[in-house]
Wavefront OBJ file of the C-alpha trace (Angstrom):
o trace
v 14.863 12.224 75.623
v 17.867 11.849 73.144
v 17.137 8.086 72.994
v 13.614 8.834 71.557
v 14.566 11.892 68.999
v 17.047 8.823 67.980
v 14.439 6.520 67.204
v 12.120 8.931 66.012
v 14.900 10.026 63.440
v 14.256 9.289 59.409
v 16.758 6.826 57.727
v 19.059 8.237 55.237
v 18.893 4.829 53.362
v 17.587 5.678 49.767
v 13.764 4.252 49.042
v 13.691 3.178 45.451
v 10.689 3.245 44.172
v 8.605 -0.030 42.970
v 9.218 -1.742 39.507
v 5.816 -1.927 37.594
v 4.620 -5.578 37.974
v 4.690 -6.927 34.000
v 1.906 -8.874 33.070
v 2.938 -12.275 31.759
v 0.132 -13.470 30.815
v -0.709 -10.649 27.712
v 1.110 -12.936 25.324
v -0.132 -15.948 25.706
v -4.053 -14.390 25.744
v -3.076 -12.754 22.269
v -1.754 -15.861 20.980
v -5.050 -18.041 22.101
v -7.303 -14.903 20.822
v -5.249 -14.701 17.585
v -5.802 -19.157 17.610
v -9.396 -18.436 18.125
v -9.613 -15.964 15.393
v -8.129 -17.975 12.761
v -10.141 -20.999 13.795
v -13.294 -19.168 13.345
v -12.000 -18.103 9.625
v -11.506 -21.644 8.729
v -14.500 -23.202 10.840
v -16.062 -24.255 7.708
v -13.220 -25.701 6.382
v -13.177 -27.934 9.406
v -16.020 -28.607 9.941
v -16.212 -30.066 6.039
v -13.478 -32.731 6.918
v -14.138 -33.624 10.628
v -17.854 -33.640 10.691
v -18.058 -37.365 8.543
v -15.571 -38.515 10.416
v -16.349 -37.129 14.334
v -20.010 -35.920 13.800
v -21.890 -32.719 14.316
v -20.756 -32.566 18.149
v -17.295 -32.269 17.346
v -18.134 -29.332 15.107
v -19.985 -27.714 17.859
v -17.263 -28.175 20.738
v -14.688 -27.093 17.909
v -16.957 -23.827 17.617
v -17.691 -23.108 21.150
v -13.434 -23.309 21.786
v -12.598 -21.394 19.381
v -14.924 -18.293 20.417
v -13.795 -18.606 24.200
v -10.180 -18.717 22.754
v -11.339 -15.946 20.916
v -12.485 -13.769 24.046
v -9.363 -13.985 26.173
v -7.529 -10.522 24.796
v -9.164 -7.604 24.995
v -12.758 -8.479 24.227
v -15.129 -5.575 22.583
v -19.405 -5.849 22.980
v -19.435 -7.204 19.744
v -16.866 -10.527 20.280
v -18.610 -10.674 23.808
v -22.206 -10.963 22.115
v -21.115 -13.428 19.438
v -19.295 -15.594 22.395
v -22.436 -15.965 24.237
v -24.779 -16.486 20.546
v -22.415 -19.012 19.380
v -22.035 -20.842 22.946
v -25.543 -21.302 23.082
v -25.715 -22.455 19.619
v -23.256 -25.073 19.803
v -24.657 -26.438 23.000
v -27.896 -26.487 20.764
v -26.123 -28.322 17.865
v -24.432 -30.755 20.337
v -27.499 -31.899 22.090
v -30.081 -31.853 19.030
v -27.047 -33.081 16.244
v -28.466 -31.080 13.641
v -26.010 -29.703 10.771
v -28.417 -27.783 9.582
v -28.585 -25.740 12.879
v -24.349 -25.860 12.557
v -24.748 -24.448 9.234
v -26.476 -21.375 10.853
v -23.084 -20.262 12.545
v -21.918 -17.915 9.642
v -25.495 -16.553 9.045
v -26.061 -15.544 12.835
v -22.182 -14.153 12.480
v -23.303 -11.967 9.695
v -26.288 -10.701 11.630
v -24.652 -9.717 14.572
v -21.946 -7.763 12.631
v -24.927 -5.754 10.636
v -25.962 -4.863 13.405
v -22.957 -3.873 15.011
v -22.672 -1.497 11.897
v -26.111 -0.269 12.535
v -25.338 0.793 16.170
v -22.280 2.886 14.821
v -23.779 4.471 12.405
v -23.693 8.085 13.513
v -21.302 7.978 15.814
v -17.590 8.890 16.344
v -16.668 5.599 18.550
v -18.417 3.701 15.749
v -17.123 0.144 14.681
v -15.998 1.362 10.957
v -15.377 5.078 12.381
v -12.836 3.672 14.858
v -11.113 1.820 11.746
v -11.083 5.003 9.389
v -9.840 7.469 11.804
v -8.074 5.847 14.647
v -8.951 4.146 18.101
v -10.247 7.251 18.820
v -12.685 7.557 16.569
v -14.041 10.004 13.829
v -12.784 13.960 15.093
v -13.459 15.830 11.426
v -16.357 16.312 8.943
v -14.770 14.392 5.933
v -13.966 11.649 8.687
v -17.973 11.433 9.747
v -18.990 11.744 6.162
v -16.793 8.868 4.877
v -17.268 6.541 8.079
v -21.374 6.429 7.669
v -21.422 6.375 4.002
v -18.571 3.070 4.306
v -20.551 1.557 6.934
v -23.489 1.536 4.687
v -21.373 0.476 1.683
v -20.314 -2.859 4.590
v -24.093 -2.840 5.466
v -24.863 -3.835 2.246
v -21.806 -6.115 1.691
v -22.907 -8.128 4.705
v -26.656 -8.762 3.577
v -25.866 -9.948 0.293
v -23.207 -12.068 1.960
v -25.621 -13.330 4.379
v -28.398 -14.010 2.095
v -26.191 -16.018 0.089
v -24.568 -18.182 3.468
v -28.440 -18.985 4.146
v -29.068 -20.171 0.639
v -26.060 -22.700 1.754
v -27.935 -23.988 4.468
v -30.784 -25.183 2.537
v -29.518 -25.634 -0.856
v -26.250 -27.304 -2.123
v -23.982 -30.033 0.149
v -21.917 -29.319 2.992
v -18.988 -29.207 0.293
v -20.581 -26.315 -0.862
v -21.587 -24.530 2.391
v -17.774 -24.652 3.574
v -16.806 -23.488 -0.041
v -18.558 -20.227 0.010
v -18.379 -19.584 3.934
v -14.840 -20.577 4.095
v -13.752 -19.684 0.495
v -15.499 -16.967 -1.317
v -17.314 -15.175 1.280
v -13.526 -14.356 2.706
v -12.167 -13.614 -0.416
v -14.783 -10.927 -1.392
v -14.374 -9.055 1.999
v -10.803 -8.953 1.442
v -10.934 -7.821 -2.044
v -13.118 -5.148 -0.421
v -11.166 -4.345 2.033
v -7.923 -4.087 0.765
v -9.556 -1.652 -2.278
v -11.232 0.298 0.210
v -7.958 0.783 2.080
v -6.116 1.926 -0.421
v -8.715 4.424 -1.915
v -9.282 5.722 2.038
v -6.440 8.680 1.650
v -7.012 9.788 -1.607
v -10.939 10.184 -0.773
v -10.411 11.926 2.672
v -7.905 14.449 1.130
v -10.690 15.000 -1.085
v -13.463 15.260 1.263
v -11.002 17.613 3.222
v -10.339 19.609 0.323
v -13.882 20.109 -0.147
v -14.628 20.438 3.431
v -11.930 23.820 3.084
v -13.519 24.829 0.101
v -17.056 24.774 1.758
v -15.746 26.645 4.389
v -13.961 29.550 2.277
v -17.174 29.965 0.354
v -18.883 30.585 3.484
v -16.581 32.906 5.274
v -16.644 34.986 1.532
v -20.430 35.554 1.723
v -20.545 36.131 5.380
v -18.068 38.882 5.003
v -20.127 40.265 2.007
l 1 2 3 4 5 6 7 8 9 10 11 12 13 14 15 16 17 18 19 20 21 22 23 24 25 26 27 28 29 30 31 32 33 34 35 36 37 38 39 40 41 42 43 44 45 46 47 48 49 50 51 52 53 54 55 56 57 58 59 60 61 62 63 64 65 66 67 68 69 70 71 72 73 74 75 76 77 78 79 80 81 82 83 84 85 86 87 88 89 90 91 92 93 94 95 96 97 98 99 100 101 102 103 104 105 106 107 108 109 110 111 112 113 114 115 116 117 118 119 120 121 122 123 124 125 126 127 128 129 130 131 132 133 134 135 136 137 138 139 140 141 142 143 144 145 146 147 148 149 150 151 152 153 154 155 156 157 158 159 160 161 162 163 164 165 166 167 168 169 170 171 172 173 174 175 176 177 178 179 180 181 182 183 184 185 186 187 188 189 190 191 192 193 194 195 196 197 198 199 200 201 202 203 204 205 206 207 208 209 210 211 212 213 214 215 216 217 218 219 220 221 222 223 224
């Protein structure tokens, strides 16, 4: 009997708990996405020096790397979508060598982000919501108000930018494609941008200050 209350007795030795496994591999998936990112940027670029030298196929394989090296971190529906559009386009380009089809890349890019921008419009976990107010999304009026009338502001961005990336494809050499697509196209959404940014607290606190205002008026003639 005293031989099994022995056995049956706990163990004063101390259980330390388990040390939370660290994922190693975060790092190098940034990295790759961050590669993938910046290869996408200067695609055009590229493509404008390695395509007379390696062909259209190169381009394409270039492309299709680039947006799976683009995927590995943290992938939203939007970089998911575009994976899978430009995959199939560069396994189009690679097995019909057309640079015209190549030259649709930036074009199709443009689309899908319009209508990213579309889908969000509305809505407090929307694309350009999510940028003005935090991860979380849009949680005020003057936060709402300002997120759908900037996404229509990037709507409109976007189709002039695309409209001018399809000219490209037609009109003009591949000199000139990789110049605007590469070159300019960048350079007017970061001029945007980077305006936009710095105007974004100065027309919030005014929307907010508004927003108060609204709401003063309102309490004073509900009290009268």
């Amino acid at each position: 009997m005293s031989k099994r209350l022995t056995e049956n007795k706990p163990s004063d030795t101390p259980v330390t708990a388990a040390r939370p496994v660290k994922n190693t591999d975060t790092l190098p998936r940034r990295i790759a996405s961050w590669l993938g990112l910046l290869l996408l940027i200067a695609f055009p670029g590229v493509t404008y020096f390695i395509e007379p030298r390696f062909g259209v196929a190169a381009s394409a394989c270039l492309l299709i790397l680039a947006t799976l090296l683009r995927i590995l971190y943290k992938p939203n529906a939007l970089t998911g979508i575009m994976a899978m559009v430009t995959a199939i386009l560069g396994i189009l380009v690679a097995l019909s060598q057309s640079l015209l089809m190549l030259k649709f890349w930036p074009v199709l890019a443009v689309i899908l982000v319009i209508l990213a921008l579309f889908i969000g419009l509305g809505k407090d976990d929307g694309m350009v919501a999510k940028a003005v107010a935090g991860p979380e999304g849009a949680k005020t009026d003057p936060q709402r108000v300002y997120a759908r009338s900037l996404s229509y502001v990037w709507i409109v961005l976007f189709v002039l930018l695309g409209a001018v990336a399809a000219l490209t494809c037609f009109w003009g050499n591949l000199k000139s494609w990789a110049f605007w697509n590469g070159g300019v196209a960048w350079f007017v959404i970061l001029i945007f941008y980077g305006t936009e940014r710095a105007a974004r607290g100065f027309i919030l606190r005014d929307l907010e200050r508004q927003a108060e205002k609204n709401r003063e008026t309102l309490r004073q003639m509900q009290q009268k």
